[in-house]
C-alpha positions as CSV (number, residue, x, y, z in Angstrom):
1,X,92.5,40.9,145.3
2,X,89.9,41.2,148.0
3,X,86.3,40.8,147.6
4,X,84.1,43.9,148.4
5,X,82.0,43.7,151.2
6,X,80.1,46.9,149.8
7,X,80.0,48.6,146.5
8,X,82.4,51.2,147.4
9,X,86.0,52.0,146.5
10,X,88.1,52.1,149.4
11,X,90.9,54.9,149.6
12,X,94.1,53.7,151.8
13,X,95.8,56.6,153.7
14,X,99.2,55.6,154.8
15,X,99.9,57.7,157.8
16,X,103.2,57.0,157.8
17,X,104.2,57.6,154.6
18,X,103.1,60.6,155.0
19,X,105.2,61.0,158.1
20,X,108.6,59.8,156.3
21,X,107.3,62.5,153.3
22,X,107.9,65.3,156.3
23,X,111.1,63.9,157.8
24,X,112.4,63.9,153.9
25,X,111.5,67.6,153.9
26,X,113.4,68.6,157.6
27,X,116.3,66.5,156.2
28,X,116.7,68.9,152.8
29,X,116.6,71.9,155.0
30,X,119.0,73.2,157.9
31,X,118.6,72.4,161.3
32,X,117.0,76.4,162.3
33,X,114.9,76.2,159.5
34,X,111.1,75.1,160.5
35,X,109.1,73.4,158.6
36,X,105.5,73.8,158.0
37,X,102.9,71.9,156.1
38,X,100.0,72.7,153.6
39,X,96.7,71.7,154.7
40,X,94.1,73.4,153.0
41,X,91.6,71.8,150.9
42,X,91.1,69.0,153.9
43,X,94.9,68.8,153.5
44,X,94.5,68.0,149.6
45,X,91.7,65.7,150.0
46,X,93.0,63.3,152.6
47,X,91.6,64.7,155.7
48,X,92.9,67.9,157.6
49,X,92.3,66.1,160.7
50,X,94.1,63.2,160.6
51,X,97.0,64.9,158.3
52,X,97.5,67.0,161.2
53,X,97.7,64.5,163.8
54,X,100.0,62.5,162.2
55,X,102.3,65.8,161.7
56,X,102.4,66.8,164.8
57,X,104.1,63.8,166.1
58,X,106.7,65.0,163.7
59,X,107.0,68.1,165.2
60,X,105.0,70.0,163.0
61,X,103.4,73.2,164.4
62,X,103.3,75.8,161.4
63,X,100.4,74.7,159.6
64,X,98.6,76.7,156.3
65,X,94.8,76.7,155.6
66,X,93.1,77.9,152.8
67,X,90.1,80.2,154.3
68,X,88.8,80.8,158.0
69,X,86.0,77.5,157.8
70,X,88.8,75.7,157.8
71,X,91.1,77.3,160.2
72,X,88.1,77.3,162.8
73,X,87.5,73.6,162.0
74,X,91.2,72.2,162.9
75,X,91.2,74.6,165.9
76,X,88.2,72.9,167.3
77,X,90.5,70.0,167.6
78,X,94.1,71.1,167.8
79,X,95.5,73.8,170.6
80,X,98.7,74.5,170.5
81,X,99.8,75.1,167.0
82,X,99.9,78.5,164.7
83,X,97.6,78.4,161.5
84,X,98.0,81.1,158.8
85,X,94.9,81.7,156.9
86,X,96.4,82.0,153.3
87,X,93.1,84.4,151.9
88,X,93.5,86.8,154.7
89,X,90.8,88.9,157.0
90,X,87.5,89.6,156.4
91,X,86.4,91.9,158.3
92,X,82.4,90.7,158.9
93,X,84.1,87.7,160.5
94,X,87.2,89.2,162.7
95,X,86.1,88.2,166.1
96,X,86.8,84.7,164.8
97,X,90.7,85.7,164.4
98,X,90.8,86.3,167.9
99,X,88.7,83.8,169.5
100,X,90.1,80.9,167.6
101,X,93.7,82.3,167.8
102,X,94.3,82.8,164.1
103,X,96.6,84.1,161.8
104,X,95.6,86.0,158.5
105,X,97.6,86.8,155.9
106,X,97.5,90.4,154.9
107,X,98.1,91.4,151.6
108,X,96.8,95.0,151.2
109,X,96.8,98.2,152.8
110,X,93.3,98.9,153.7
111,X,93.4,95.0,154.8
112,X,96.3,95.7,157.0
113,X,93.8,98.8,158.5
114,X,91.3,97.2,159.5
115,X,93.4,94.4,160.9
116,X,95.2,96.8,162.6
117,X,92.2,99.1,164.1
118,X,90.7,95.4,164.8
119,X,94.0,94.3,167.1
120,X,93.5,98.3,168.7
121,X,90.3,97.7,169.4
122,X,91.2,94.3,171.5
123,X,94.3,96.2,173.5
124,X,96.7,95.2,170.8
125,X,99.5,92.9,169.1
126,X,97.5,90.5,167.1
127,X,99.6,87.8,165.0
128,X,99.2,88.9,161.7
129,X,101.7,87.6,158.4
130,X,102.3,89.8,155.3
131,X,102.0,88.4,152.1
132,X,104.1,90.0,149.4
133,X,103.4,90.0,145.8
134,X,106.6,89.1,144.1
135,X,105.5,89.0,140.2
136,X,103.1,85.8,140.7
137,X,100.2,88.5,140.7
138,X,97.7,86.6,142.4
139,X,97.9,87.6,146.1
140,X,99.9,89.9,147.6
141,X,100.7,93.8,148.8
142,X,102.3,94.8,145.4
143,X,104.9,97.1,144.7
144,X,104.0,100.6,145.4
145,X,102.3,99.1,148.3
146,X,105.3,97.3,149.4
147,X,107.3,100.4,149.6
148,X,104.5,102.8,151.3
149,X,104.5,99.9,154.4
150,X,108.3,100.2,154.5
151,X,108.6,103.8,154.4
152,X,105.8,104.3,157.0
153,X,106.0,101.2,160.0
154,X,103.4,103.1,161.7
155,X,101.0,101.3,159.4
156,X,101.6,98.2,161.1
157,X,101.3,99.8,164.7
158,X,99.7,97.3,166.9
159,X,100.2,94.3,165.0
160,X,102.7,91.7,166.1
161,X,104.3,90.7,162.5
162,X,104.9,87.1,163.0
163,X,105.8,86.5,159.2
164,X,106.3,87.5,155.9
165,X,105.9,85.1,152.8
166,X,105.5,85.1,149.2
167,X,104.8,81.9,146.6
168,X,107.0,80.6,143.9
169,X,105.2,80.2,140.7
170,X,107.8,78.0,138.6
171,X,109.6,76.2,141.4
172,X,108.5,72.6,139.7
173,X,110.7,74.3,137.0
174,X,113.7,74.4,138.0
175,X,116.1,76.3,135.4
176,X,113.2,79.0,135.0
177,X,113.8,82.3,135.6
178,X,111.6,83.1,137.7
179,X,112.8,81.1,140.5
180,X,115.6,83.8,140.8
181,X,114.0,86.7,140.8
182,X,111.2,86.2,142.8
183,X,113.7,84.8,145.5
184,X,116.2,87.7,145.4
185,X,112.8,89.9,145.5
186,X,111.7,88.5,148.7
187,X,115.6,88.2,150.0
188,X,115.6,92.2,149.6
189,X,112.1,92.4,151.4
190,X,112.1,90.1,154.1
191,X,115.5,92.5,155.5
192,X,113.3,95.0,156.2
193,X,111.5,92.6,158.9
194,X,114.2,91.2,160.6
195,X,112.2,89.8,163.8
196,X,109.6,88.1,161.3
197,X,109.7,84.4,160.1
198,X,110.4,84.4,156.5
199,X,108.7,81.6,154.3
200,X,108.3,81.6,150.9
201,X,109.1,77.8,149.5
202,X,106.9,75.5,148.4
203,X,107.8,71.8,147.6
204,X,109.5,72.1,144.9
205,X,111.1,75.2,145.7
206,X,112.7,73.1,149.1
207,X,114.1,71.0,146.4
208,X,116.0,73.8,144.5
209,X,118.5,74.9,147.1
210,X,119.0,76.5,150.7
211,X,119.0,79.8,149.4
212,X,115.5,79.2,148.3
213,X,114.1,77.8,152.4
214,X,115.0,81.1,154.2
215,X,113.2,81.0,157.7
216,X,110.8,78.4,157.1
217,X,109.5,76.2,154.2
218,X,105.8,75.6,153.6
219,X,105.4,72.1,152.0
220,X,102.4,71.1,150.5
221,X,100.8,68.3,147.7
222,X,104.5,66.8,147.9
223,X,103.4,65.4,151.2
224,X,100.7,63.6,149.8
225,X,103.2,62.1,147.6
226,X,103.1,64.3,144.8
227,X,106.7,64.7,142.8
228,X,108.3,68.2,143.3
229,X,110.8,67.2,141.0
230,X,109.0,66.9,137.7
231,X,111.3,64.5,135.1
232,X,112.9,63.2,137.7
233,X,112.5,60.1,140.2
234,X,109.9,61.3,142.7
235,X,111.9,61.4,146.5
236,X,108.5,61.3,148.2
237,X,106.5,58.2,149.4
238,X,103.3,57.3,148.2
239,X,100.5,57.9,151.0
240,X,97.7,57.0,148.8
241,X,96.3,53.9,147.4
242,X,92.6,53.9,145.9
243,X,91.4,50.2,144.4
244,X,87.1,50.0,143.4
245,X,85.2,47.2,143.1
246,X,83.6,45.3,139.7
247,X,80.0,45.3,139.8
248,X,80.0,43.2,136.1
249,X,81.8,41.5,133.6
250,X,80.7,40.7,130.0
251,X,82.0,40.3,126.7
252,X,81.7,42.9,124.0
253,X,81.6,41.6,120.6
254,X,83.4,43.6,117.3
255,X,82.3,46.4,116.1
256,X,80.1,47.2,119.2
257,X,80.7,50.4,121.2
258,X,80.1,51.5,124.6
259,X,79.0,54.3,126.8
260,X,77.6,57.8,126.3
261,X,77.7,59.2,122.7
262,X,79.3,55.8,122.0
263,X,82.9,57.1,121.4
264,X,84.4,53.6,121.6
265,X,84.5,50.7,119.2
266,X,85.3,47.7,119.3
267,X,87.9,46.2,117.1
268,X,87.4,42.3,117.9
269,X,85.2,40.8,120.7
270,X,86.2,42.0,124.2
271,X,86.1,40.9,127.7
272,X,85.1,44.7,129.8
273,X,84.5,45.2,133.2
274,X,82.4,47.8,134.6
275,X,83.6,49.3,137.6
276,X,81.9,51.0,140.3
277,X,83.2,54.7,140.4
278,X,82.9,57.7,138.2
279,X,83.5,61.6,137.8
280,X,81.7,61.5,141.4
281,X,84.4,60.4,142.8
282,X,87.0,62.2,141.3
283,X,87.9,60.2,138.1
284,X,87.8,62.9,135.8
285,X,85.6,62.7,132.5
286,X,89.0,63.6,130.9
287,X,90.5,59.9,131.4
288,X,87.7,58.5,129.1
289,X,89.8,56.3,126.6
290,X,92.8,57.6,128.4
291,X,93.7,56.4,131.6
292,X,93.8,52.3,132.9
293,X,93.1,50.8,135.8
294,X,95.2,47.8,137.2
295,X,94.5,43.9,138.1
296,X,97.2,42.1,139.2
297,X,100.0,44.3,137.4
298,X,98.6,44.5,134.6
299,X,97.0,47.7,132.8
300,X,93.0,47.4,132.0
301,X,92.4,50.7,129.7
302,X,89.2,52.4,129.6
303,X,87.0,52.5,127.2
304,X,84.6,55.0,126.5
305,X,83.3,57.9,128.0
306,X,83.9,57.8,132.1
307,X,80.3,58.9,133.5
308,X,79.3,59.2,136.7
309,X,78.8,56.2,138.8
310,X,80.7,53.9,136.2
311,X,84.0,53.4,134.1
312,X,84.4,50.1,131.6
313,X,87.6,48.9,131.4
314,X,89.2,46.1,128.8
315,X,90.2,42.9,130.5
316,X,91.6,41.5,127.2
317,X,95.9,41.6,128.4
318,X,94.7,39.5,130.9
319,X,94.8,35.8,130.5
320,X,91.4,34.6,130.4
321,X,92.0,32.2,133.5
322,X,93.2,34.8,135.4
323,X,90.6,37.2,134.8
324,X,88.6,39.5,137.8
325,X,85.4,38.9,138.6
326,X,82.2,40.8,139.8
327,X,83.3,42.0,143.6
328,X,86.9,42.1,142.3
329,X,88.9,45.3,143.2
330,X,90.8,47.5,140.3
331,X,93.9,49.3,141.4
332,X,93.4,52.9,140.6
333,X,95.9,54.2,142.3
334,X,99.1,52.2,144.0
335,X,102.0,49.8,143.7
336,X,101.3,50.1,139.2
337,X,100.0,53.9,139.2
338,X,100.9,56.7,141.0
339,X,99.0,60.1,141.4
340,X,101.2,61.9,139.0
341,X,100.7,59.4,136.1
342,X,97.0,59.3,136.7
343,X,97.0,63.1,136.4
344,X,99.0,63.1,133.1
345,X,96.6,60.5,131.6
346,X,94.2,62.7,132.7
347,X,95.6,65.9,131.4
348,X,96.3,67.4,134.6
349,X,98.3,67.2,137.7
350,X,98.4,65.0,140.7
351,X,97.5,67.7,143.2
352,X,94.2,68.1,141.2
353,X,93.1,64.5,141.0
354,X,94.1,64.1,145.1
355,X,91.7,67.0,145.5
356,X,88.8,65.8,143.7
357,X,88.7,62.2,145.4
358,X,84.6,62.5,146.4
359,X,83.6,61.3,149.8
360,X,81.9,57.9,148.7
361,X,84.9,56.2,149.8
362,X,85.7,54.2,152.6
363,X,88.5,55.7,154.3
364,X,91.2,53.9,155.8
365,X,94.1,55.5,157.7
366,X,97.1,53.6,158.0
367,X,99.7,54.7,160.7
């Protein structure tokens, strides 16, 4: 392992993994389908801008944001591709959608107005997607309002409908029944806009049949090397690696205990290192006498509470001759541990822990 030349932990973003991760996506689908890719949340805590970069020499154009910060933000820096703003218009901001070329996602009638009055008002034909609310119940124009915009297309007058989507919420299941029934939902739905993109599959949902990708599939954490095929062998590459740094050793004799509200004892003495990372930088408190960190291939499992700044960790599997030392580097994430196991020892998933990686890291993109 390589010794630290600062006290941070140093997150490795492999560029090209996350490259291969997109061709494996355009592979699964038919040659007319497009495929776009999930950015928001700095494209799950990896950075939007390089994500992007590295996507576009794939021929990635269709990109999703969350909200307009972060639609204005990659626009800044990329030209010539279409961003769809999954939480819609606001109205106090709408001369943003126009200057910065932007693409909301509408998912209610009076939305839809003042969208509409908005495009009028600028001689018309503003992009503009429809979001539909097939029984996920979060977002979306739901049922009665589904069939008013049907029955009257004059409520879309002077808007250019680019797309129509809808979200899966069981895909990662993929016997649920759901899966079904949202998809013949949309199916009977996206007929009535024949000249607009339909998109409604997530990862997991790409991995459940062509029936599900319709005009265009939306991919997202399974980029990053998250599995969309829970209980089976994940198909994706792994993009991240994360390793931090000892700042001490010591030994821990029996019946001692360590860290806040001392909820670790000791059973016999104990070689522990403490590491230099914490809940500030996205190791959750919930791995406390959980999760494990690696050295060498083998697993070094914490002990005691994870606070802040610092997480202990028992060296005892390892031979004592062959044991790290202050400036070492842990594997957190990598070749031993990947983001989904993390996440389970955690109590969560992978997309959560990618997302919650701090900014005390050295970043270092690999291409």
């Amino acid at each position: 392992m390589t010794k630290f030349k600062s006290y941070k932990g140093v997150l490795d973003i492999n560029l090209a993994a996350l490259r291969e991760n997109y061709r494996i996506f355009k592979n699964r689908v038919d040659e007319n389908v497009r495929v776009a890719a999930s950015v928001k949340a700095n494209a799950y805590g990896l950075g939007a801008l390089e994500v992007v970069g590295a996507l576009i020499k794939e021929g990635a154009r269709d990109f999703y944001v969350a909200n307009l910060d972060e639609a204005c933000a990659l626009r800044a820096h990329y030209k010539d591709i279409k961003l769809y703003i999954l939480n819609g218009y606001f109205e106090n901001y709408a001369q943003n959608y126009l200057d910065y070329d932007l693409i909301p996602m509408l998912d209610a009638l009076p939305e839809i107005e003042q969208f509409r009055l908005f495009s009028k008002k600028h001689g018309g034909g503003l992009k503009a997607a429809l979001h539909f609310n097939m029984r996920m119940n979060r977002l979306g124009l739901s049922a009665s309002e589904q069939s008013e915009l049907v029955n009257n297309p004059d409520l879309l007058s002077g808007l250019d409908i680019v797309m129509i989507s809808s979200h899966f919420a069981c895909a990662d299941e993929a016997d649920h029944p759901m899966n079904v029934l949202q998809r013949d939902l949309f199916a009977k739905m996206a007929a009535n806009f024949p000249n607009a993109t339909a998109c409604m599959a997530n990862s997991s949902a790409v991995f459940l049949g062509n029936d599900y990708h319709f005009d265009m599939v939306k991919p997202g954490a399974s980029l990053y090397g998250v599995n969309p095929t829970p209980c089976k062998p994940n198909p994706m590459k792994a993009v991240v690696s994360l390793k931090a740094p000892i700042i001490k050793t010591r030994t821990v004799y029996k019946d001692a205990v360590i860290g806040y509200n001392t909820t670790y004892k000791f059973e016999k003495d104990t070689a522990v290192a403490t590491v230099g990372v914490g809940y500030a930088d996205g190791l959750l408190r919930s791995l406390s006498n959980q999760g494990g960190f690696y050295w060498n291939g083998i697993r070094c499992p914490i002990r005691g509470r994870v606070s802040m700044d610092l997480i202990s960790v028992d060296l005892s599997a390892v031979p004592e001759s062959l044991r790290p030392k202050q400036g070492d580097y842990l594997e957190i994430l990598g070749e031993h541990q990947s983001v989904d196991e993390l996440g389970h020892d955690a109590g969560t998933i992978g997309y959560e822990i990618l997302t919650s990686l701090g900014d005390r890291y050295e970043r270092i993109y690999k291409d």
